[in-house]
C-alpha positions in Angstrom: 351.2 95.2 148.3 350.1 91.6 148.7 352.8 88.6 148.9 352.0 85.4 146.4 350.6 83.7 149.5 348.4 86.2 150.7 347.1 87.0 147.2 346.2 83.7 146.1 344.8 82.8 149.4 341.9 86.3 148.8 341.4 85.1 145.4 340.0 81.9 146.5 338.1 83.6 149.3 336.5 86.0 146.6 336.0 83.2 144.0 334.2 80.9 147.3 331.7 83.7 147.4 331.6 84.5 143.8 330.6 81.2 143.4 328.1 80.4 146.2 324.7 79.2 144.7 323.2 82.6 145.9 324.8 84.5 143.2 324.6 81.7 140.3 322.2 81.9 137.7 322.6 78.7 135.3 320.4 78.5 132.3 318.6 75.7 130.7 318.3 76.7 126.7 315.0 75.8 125.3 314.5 76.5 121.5 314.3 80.3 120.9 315.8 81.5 124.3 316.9 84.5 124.3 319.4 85.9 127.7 320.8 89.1 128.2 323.5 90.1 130.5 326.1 92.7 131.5 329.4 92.6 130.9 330.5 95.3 133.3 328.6 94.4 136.3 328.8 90.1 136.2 331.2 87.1 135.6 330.0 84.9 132.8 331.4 81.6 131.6 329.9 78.7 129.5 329.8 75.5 129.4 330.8 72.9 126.9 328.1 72.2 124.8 327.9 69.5 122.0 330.5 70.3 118.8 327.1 69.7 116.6 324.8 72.1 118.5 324.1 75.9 116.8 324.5 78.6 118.1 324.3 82.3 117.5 326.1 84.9 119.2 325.3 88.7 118.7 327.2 91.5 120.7 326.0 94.7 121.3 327.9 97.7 122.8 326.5 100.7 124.4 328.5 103.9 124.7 328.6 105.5 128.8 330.8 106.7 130.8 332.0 105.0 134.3 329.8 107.5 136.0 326.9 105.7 135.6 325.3 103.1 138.0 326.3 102.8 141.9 329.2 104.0 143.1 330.5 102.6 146.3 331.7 105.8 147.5 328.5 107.5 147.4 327.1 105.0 150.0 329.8 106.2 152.8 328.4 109.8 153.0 
């Protein structure tokens, strides 16, 4: 129900605190690092690394249903 405006101007708000150095984890890879993380409950981005580097990328899926973990509306009771 949001105009342009209004919307783009909460989007930055979120992304501000998103973003704030509180709730950013960077990593520093060191040979044979291993890092876990997940997808439902975080943002995640990379950055650019070297063309030459390897890397290897394995994705593993585990079946739930939305049930599970904290639910917002359980806290207001």
């Amino acid at each position: 129900g949001m105009d342009r405006r209004e919307g783009d101007e909460l989007l930055s708000e979120l992304l501000t605190f998103a973003e704030h150095p509180r709730y950013v984890y960077r990593h520093k890879w060191r040979m044979n690092d291993l890092l876990l993380w997940d997808n439902w409950r975080c943002l995640h981005t990379v950055h650019p690394h070297p063309p030459d580097a390897q890397r290897e990328m394995n994705r593993s899926t585990i079946a739930m249903d939305m049930s599970m973990g904290r639910v917002l509306a359980d806290e207001a009771a």
